[in-house]
C-alpha positions as CSV (number, residue, x, y, z in Angstrom):
1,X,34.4,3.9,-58.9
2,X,33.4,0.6,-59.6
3,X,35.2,0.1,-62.8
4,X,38.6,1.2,-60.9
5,X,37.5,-1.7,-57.8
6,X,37.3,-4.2,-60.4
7,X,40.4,-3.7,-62.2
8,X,42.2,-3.1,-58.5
9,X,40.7,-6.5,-57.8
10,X,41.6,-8.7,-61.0
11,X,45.0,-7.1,-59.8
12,X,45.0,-8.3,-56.2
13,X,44.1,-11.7,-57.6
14,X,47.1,-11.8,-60.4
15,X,45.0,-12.2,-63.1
16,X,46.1,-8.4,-65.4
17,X,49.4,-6.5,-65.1
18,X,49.6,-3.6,-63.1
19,X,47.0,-0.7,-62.7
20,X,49.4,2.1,-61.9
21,X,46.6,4.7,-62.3
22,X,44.6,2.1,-59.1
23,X,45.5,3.2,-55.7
24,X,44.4,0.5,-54.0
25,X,46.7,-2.9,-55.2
26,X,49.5,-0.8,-56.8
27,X,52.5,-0.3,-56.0
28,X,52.0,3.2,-54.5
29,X,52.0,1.4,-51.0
30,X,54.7,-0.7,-48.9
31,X,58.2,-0.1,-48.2
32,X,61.3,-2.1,-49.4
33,X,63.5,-2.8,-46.3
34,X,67.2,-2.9,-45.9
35,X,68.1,-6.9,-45.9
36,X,66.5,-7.3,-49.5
37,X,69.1,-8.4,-52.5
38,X,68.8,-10.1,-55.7
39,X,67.5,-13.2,-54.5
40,X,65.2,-12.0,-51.8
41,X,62.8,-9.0,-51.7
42,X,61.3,-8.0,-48.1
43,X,59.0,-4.8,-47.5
44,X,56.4,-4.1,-45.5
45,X,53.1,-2.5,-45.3
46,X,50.2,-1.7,-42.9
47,X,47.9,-4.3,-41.7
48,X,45.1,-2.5,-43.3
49,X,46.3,-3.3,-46.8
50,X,45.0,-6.9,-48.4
51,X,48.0,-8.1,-50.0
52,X,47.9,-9.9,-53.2
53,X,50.3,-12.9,-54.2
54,X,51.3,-11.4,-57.4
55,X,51.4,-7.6,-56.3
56,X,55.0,-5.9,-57.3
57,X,58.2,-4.7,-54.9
58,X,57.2,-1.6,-53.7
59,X,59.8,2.1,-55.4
60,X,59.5,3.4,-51.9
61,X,62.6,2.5,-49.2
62,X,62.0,2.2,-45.4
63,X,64.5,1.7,-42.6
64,X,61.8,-0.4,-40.6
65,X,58.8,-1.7,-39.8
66,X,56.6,0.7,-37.9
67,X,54.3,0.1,-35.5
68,X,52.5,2.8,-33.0
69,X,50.3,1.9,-30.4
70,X,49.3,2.9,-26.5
71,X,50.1,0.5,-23.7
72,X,47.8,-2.2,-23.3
73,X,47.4,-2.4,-26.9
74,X,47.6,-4.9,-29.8
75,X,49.1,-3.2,-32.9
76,X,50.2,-4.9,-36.6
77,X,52.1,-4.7,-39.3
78,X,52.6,-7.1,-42.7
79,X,56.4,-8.2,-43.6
80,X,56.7,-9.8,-46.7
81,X,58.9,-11.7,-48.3
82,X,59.3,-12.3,-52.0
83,X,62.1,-14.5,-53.4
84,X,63.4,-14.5,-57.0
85,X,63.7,-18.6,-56.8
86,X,62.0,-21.1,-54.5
87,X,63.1,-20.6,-50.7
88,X,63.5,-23.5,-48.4
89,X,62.3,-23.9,-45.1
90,X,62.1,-20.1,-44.0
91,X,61.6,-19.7,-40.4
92,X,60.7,-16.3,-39.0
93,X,61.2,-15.3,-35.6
94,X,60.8,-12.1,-33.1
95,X,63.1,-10.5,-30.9
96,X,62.9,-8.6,-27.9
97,X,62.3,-4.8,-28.3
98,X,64.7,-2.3,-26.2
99,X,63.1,1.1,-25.1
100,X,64.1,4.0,-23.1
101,X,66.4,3.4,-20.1
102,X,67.2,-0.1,-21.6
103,X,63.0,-1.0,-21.0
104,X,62.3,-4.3,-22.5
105,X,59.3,-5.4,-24.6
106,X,60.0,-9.1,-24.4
107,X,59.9,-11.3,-27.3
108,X,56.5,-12.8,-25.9
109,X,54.7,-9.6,-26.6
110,X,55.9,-10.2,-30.5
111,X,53.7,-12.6,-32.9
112,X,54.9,-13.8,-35.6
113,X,51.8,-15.2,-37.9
114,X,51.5,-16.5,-41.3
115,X,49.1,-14.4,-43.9
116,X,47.2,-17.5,-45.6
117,X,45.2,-17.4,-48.8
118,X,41.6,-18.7,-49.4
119,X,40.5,-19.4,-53.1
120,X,37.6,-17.4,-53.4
121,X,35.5,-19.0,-56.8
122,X,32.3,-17.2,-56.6
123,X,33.0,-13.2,-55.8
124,X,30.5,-11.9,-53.4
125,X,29.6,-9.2,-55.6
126,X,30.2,-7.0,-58.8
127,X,32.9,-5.2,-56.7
128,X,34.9,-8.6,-56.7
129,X,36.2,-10.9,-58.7
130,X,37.6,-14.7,-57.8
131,X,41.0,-15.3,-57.3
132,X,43.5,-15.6,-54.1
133,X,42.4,-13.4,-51.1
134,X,44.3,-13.3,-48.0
135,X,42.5,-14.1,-44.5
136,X,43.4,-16.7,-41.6
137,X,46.1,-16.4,-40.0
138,X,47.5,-19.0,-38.3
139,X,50.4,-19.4,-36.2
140,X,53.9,-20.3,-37.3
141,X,54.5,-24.2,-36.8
142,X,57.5,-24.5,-38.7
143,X,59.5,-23.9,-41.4
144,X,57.8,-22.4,-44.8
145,X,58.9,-23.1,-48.1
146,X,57.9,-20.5,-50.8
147,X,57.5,-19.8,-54.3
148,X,59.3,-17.7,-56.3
149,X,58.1,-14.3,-57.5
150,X,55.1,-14.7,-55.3
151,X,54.4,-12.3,-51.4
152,X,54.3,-14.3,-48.9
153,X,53.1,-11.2,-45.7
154,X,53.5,-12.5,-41.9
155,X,51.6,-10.5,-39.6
156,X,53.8,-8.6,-36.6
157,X,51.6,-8.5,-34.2
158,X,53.0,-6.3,-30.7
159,X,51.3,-5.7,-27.8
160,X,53.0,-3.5,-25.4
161,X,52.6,-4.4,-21.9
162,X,50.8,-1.4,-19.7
163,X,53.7,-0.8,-17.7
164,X,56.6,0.0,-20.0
165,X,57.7,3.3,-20.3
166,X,56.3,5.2,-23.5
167,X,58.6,5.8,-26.2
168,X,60.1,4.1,-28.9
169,X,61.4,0.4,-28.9
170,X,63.7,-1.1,-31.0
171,X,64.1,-4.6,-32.0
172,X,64.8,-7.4,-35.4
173,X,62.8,-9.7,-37.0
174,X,65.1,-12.8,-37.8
175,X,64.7,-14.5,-41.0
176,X,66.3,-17.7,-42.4
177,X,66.1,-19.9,-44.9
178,X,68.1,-22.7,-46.9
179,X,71.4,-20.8,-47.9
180,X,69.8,-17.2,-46.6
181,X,69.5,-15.4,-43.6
182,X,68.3,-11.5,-42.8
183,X,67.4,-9.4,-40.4
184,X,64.4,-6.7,-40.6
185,X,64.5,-3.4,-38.2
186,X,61.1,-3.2,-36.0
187,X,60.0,0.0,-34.5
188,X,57.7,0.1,-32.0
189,X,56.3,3.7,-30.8
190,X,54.7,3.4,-27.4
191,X,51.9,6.2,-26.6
192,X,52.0,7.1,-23.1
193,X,48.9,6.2,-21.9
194,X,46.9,2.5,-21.3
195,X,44.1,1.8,-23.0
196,X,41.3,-0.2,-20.7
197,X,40.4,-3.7,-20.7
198,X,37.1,-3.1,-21.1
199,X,35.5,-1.1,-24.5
200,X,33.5,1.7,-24.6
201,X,31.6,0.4,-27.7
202,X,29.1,-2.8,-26.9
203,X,30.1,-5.6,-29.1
204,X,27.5,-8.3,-30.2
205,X,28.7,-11.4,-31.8
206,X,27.0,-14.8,-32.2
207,X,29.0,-18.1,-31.5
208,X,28.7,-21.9,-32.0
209,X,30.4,-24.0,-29.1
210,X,28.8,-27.0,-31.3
211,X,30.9,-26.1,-34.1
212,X,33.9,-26.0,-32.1
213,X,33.4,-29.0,-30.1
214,X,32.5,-30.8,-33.7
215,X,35.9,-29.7,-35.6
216,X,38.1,-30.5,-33.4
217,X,36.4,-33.8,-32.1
218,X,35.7,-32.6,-28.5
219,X,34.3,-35.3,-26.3
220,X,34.7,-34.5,-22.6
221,X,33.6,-31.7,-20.6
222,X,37.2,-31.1,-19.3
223,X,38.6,-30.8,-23.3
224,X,35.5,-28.4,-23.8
225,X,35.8,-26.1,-21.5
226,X,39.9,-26.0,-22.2
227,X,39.4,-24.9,-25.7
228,X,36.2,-22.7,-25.1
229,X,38.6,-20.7,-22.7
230,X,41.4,-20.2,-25.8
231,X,38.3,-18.9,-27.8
232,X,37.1,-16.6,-25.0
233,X,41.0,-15.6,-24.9
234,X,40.9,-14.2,-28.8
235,X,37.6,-12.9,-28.3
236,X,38.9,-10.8,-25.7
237,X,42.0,-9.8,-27.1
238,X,39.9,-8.7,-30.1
239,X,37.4,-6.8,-27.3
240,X,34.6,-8.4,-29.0
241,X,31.8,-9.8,-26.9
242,X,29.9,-13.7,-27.6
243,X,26.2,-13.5,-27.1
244,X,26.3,-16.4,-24.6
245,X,29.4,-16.3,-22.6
246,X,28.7,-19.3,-20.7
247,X,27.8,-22.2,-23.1
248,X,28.2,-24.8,-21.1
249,X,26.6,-23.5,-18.5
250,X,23.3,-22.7,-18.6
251,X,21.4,-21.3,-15.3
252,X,19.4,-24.6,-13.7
253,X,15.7,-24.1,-12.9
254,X,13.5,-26.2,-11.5
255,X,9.5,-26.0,-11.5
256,X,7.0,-27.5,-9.4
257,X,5.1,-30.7,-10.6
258,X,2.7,-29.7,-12.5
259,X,-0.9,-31.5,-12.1
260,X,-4.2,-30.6,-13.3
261,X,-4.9,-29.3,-9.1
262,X,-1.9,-26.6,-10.0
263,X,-2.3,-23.2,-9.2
264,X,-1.0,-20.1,-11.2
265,X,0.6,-19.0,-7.6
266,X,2.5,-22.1,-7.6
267,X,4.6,-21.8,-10.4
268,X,7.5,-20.1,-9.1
269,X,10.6,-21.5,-10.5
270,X,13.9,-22.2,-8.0
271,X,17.1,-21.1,-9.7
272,X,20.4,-22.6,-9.2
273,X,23.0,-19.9,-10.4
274,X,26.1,-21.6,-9.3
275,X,27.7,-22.8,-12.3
276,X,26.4,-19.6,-14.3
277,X,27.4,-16.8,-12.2
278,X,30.7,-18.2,-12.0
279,X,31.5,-18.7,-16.3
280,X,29.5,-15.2,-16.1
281,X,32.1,-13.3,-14.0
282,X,34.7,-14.9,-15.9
283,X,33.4,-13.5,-18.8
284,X,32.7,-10.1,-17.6
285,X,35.2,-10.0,-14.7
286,X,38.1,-12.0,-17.1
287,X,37.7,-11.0,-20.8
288,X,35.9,-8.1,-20.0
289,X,33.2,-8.5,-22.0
290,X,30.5,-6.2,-22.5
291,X,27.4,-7.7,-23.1
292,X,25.7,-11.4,-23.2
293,X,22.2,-11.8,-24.9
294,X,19.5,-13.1,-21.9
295,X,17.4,-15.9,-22.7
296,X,13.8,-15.6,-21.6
297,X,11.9,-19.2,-22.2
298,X,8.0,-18.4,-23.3
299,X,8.6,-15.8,-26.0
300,X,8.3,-17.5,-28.7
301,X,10.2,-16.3,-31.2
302,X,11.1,-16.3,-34.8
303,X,12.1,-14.1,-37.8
304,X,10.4,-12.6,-41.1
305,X,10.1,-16.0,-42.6
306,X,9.3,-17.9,-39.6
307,X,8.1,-17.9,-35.7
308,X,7.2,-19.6,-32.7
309,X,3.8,-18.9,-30.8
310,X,4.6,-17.9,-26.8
311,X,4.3,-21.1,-24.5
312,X,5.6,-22.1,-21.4
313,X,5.2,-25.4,-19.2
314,X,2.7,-26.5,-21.7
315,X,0.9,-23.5,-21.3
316,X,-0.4,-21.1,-24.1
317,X,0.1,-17.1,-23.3
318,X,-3.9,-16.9,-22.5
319,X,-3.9,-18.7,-20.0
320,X,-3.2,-17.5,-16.2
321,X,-0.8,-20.1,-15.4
322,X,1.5,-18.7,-18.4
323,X,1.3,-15.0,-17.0
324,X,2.1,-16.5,-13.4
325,X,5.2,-18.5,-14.8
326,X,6.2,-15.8,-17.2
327,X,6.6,-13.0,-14.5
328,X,7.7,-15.0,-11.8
329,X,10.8,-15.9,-14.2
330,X,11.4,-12.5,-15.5
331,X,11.1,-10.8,-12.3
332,X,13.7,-13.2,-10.7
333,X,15.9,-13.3,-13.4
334,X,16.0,-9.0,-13.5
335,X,16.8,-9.1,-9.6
336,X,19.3,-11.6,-9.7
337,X,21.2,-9.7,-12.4
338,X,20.8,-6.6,-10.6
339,X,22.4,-8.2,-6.9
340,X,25.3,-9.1,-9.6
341,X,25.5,-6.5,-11.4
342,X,24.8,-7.3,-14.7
343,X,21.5,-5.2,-15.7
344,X,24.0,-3.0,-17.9
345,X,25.6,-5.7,-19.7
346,X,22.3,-8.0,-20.3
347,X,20.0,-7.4,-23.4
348,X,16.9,-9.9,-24.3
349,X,17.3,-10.7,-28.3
350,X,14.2,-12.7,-29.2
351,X,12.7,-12.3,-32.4
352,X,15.0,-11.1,-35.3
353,X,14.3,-8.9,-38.6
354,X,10.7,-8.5,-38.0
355,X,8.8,-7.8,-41.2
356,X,5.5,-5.4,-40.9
357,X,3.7,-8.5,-40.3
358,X,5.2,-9.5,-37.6
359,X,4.8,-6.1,-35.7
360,X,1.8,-6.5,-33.7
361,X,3.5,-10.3,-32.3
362,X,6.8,-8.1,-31.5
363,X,5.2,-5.8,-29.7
364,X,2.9,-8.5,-28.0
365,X,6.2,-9.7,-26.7
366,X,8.0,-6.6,-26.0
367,X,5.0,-5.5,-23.8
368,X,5.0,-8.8,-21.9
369,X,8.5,-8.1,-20.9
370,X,8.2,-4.7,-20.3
371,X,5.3,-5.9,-17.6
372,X,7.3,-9.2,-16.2
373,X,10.7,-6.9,-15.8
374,X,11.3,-3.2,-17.2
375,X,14.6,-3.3,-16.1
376,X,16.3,-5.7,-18.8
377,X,17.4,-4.4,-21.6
378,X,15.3,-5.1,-25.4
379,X,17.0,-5.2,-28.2
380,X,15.4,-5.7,-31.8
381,X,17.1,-6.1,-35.2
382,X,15.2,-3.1,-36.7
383,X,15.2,0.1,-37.5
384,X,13.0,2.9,-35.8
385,X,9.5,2.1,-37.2
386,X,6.5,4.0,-35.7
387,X,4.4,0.7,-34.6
388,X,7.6,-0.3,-32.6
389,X,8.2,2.7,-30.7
390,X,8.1,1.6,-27.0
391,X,9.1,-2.0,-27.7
392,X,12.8,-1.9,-27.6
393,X,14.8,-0.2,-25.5
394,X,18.2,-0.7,-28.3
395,X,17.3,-0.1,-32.1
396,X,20.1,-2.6,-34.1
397,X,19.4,-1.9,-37.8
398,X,21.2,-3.4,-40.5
399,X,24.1,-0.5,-41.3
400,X,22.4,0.3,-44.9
401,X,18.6,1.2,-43.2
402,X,20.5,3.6,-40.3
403,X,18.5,6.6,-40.5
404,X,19.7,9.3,-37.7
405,X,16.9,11.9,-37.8
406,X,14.8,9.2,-36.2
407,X,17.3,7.8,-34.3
408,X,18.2,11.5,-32.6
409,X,14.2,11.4,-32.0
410,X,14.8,8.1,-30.0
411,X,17.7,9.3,-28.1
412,X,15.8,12.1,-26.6
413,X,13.8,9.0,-24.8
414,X,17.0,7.3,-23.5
415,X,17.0,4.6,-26.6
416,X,20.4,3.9,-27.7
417,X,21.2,2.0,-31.2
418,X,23.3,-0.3,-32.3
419,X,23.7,-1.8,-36.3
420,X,25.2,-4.6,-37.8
421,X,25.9,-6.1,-40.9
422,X,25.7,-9.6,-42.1
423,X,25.1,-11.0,-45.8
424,X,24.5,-7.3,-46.5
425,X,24.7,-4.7,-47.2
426,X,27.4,-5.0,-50.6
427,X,29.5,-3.2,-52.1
428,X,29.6,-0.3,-51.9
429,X,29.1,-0.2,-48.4
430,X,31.2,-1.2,-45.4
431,X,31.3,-4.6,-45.3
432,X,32.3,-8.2,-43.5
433,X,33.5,-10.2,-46.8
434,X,37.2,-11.9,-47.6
435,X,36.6,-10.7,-51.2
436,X,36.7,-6.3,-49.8
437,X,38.8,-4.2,-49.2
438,X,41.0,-4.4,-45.7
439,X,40.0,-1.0,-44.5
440,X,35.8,-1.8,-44.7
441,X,35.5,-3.7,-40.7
442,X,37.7,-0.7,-39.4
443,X,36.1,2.0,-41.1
444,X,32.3,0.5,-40.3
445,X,33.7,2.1,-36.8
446,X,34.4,5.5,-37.6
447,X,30.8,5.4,-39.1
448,X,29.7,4.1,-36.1
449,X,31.3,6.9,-33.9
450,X,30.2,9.2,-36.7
451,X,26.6,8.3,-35.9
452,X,26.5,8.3,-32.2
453,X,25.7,4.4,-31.8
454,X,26.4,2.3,-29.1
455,X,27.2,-0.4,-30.4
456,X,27.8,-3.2,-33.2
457,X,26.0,-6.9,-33.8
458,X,27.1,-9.7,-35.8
459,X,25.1,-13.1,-36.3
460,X,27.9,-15.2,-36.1
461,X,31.7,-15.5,-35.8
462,X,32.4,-19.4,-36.6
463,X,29.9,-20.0,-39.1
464,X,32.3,-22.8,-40.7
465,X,29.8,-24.9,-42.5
466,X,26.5,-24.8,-44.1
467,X,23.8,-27.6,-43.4
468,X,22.1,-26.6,-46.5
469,X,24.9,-26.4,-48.6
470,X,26.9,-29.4,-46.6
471,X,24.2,-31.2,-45.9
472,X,26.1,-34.3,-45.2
473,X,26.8,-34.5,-41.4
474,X,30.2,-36.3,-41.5
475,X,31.8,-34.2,-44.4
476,X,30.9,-30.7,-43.5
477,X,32.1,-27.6,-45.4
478,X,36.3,-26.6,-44.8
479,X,36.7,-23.0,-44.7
480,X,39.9,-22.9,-45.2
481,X,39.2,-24.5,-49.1
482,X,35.6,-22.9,-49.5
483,X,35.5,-19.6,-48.2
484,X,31.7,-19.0,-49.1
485,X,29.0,-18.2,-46.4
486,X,26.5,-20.1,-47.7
487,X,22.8,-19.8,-47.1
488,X,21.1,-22.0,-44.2
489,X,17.8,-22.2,-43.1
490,X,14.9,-19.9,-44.4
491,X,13.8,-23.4,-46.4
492,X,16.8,-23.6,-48.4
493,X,16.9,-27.0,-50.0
494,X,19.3,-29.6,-48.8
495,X,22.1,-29.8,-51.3
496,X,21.8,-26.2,-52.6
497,X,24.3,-23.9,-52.5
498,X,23.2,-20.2,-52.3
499,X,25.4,-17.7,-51.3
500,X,25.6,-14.9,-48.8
501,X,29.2,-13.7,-49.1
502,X,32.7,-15.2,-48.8
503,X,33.5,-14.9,-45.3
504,X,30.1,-13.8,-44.0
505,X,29.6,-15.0,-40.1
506,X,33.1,-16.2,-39.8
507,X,35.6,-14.2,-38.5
508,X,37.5,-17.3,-36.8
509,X,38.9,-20.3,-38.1
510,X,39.2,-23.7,-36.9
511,X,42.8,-24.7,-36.1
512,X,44.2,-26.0,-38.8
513,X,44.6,-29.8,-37.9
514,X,40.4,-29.8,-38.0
515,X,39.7,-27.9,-40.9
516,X,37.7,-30.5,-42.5
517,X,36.5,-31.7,-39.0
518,X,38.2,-35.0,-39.0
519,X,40.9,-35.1,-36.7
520,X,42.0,-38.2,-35.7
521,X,42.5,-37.1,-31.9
522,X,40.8,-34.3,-30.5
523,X,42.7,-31.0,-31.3
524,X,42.9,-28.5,-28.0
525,X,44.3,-25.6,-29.9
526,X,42.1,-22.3,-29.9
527,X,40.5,-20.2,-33.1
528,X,43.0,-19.1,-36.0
529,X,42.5,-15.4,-35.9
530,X,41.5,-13.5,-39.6
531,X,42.3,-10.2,-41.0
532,X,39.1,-9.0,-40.4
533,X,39.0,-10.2,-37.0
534,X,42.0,-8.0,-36.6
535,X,40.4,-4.8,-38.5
536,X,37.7,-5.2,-36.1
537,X,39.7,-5.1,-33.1
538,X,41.8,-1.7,-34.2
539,X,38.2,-0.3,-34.8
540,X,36.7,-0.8,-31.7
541,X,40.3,0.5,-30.4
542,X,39.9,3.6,-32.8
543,X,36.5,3.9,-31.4
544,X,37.9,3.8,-27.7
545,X,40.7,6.8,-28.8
546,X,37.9,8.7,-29.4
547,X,35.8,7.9,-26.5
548,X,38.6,8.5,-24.3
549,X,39.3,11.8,-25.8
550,X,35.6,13.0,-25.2
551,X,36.0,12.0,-21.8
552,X,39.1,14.0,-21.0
553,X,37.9,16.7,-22.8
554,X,34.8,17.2,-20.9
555,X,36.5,17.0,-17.6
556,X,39.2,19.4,-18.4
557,X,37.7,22.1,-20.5
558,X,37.0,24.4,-17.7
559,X,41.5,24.6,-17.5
560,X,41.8,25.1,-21.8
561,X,41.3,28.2,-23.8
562,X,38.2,28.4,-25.8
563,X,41.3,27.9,-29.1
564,X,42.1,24.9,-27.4
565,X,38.7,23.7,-26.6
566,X,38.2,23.6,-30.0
567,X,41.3,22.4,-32.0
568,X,40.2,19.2,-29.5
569,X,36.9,19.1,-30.3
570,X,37.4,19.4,-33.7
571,X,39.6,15.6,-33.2
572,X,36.5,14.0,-32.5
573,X,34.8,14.4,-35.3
574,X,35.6,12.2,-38.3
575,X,37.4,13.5,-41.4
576,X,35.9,12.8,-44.9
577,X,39.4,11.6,-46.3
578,X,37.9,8.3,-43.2
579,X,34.6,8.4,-44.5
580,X,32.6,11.0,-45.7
581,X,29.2,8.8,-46.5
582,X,28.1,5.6,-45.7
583,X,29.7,4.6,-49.4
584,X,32.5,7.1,-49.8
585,X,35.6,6.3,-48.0
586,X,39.4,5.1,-48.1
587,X,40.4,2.2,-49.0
588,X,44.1,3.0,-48.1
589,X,44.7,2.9,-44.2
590,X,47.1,5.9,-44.2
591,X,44.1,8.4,-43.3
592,X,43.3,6.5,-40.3
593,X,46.8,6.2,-39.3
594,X,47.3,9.9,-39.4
595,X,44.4,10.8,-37.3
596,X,44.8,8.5,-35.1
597,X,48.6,9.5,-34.3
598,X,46.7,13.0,-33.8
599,X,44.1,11.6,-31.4
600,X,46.7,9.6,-29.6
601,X,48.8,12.8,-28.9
602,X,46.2,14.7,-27.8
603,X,45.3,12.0,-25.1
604,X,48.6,12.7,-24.1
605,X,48.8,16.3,-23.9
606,X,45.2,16.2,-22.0
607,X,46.6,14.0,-19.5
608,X,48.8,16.2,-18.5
609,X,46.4,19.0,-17.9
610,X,46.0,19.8,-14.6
């Protein structure tokens, strides 16, 4: 298997001829479309397929580009174009789609985005090799010109609006060029039934407002909060949740004057929630996030390599004053959450990737908060470990140390799980890197479902730039010319570049005008999406077909037949030709496209149910 992942790779990055024995970059995928000729190739091809510059004109023919997805739903496919010489300023441009009874998807609801390539020099691992890997995706500014004998994909993105009738919409992609115009059919198929704003799987992911406001030269509050708004915007759409929705907002507290006549029963802090509660309910209420991560000052903190003692207002945790200070802010901070609402939605993430040694000072911690206020939610980047039990309330182990007899043990105490992955696990596990296959982010899902968890965590989304590795302030890293996640912290030495994986914490760009975070002016544009951002948002939409599913099964199996019961049930579980282990599963996303069209009709048909 490895052997065949290399040579699929060298492939994808034109470095050998054809595999035709390799599923994964041959030619065995992708349709040519009517509006190709001798000068100009066009096909298409799933989103879930990384497309390689060099990778040859599908045999197959198609009629169109097809597209399925429910209302309220963002759904894509790849078009790509391939001339025999070099084309001239190609512009490519959506249409409006026409549905039953003359409904209209309007052009609006049609993006048109360009598929860029990152030169990836060091591979993240033996699975990989370097070459050209495909990634951001940026918006159209203007006209391309191309190479010849080279793919250049665009990414059709649709999202059909949740009022249009369900069925199937018809519209053209416009193409044209110097001396060459086309046309491309688009198909959209419209499943009649909305998918919610908010997700049924918690999403987890880290964020730096200090990296945006640095790119793209960010000097007021007014630009700040116009851009962090565009950023919320993609987050949303991609149903993936920051840890701190409100960034430039913090809650305001203010403590007494502390003297050495202080009593522990004066240090009650007064709380000014104004300016949080209302970014909060923007975030919750808006974007329909999911979940923030609550910061509770006096913890201490820290990870394997490193941590902070507990200390508050100058006080150390022995002390009676601490304990006073400690509660009083915990308890108000739990009953203020619960007046908004929020108790569901908040989680307290204070120490990270504990090592034995650090278990006793977890649980120290844990114990202090369970005290202060039982009601918020602890999470801990761990799996089950029997001098933890008690401490957290939400198990988040890295994906590769998931173990589900013990988790099934926690359940039965009300303990969910989430996992994550970061800088691993590798190959040949689901993974975050440029350098994997498409399918990995979208599959870690179906494992996800598979496994009964709640929920998925990653460090960070815009990790753009590495202090270790860039350590120079004014030039930091460009991510669109160095794709590598390199190493920070954990006393790396300045200047030294060690990797943890092309791509890993960044699932955003900058825009491209402050790429190497020098714009002249400052740049108000929001985040270039990724493929991966996108694979991540059609899992946690998988995930959500079979969430809904379970739900509609459950309160309508009293009106099925037993045969029917179970030809249902047996839709939620997940096929092997998906994933059959955590390291055995498709890299081509036709499996997940078939059983999702079955999971999608059976929606339907249980709708209906009365």
């Amino acid at each position: 298997m490895l052997r065949k992942m290399v040579y699929a790779t060298l492939l994808f990055a034109g470095q050998i001829g054809l595999a035709q024995t390799n599923n994964y970059f041959s030619a065995s995928y992708g349709e040519l479309l009517t509006g190709s000729n001798e000068s100009v190739s066009l096909w298409w091809a799933s989103s879930g397929w990384k497309i390689g510059r060099g990778k040859p004109v599908p045999e197959s023919i198609g009629q169109a580009i097809l597209i399925e997805t429910a209302r309220n739903e963002a759904e894509a496919a790849q078009l790509v174009v391939r001339p025999a010489v070099p084309l001239k300023g190609l512009t490519v441009r959506a249409g409006e789609l026409t549905g039953p009874g003359g409904a209209l998807i309007a052009a609006a609801h049609v993006e048109v985005l360009e598929v860029r390539y990152v030169n990836v020099e060091r591979a993240t691992d033996k699975s990989s090799v370097p070459g050209l890997w495909p990634d951001p995706l940026p918006p159209l500014r203007g006209p391309l010109d191309l190479e010849a004998d080279r793919n250049q994909p665009f990414w059709i993105r649709v999202k059909a609006p949740r009022d249009v009738p369900a069925g199937t919409y018809k519209g053209t992609i416009k193409l044209q060029g110097r001396n060459y115009t086309a046309e491309v059919p688009l198909r959209v198929q419209v499943y009649d039934f909305v998918l919610p704003d908010r997700m049924t799987c918690t999403t987890a992911f880290g964020f730096s407002a200090r990296n945006v406001f640095r790119y793209q030269n960010l000097t007021n509050m007014e630009q700040r909060r116009q851009v962090i708004d565009k950023y919320w915007a993609s987050f949303s759409a991609h149903h993936i949740s920051p840890y701190d929705p409100a960034p430039l907002d913090d809650p305001k507290v203010t403590w007494p004057h502390i003297e050495d006549s202080t009593t522990p029963e004066q240090l009650k802090p007064v709380f000014d929630w104004t300016a949080w509660d209302a970014a909060m309910e923007r975030g919750i209420d808006h974007y329909n996030f999911n979940s923030f991560r609550l910061a509770i000052p006096g913890l201490g903190g820290g990870t394997f390599h490193a941590r902070r003692e507990p200390e508050l207002l100058g006080y150390s945790e022995d002390t009676p004053h601490y304990r006073a200070a400690f509660n009083a802010y915990c308890r108000q901070t739990q009953e203020h959450l619960r007046e908004k609402g929020w108790l569901d939605e908040a989680f307290v993430y204070w120490f990270d990737e504990p090592a034995p040694k650090d278990y006793e000072f977890v649980m120290n911690g844990f114990n202090k908060l369970k005290e202060a206020a039982p009601d918020i939610t602890r999470m801990l980047t761990e799996q089950v470990e029997p001098n933890l039990v008690g401490g957290p309330d939400i198990w988040c182990s890295v994906s590769n140390n998931y173990k589900h007899e013990p988790a099934e043990e926690r359940r039965k105490h009300g303990e969910k799980f989430w996992w994550y992955v970061c800088t691993g696990p590798k190959a040949p596990y689901c993974t975050l890197f440029i350098d994997h296959p498409g399918t990995e982010l979208r599959i870690w899902l179906w494992q996800t479902w598979q496994r009964k968890i709640d929920g998925i965590l990653v460090w960070q989304s815009n990790y753009w730039t590495s202090s270790a590795a860039y350590p120079d302030a004014d030039n930091p890293q460009n991510p669109y010319k160095d794709p590598m996640g390199w190493r920070s912290g954990y006393s790396t030495p300045k200047g030294e570049k060690r990797p943890w994986g092309n791509g890993d914490g960044r699932f955003i760009y900058p825009p491209e005008a402050a790429a190497d975070a020098h714009p002249s002016e400052p740049v108000l544009d929001g985040p270039v999406d990724s493929i991966r951002w996108e694979m991540l948002r059609d899992g946690v939409e998988d995930y959500e077909y079979l969430a809904m599913l379970k739900r509609l099964l459950a309160a309508k199996e009293d009106k099925l037949s037993s045969g029917r019961r179970r030809e249902y049930a047996a839709l939620l579980e997940v096929p092997e030709d998906i994933t059959r282990d955590m390291t055995t599963f498709t890299k081509d996303p036709a499996p997940i496209k078939v059983r999702r069209d079955q999971i999608a009709r059976a929606i339907v048909q249980l709708s209906t149910v009365d």
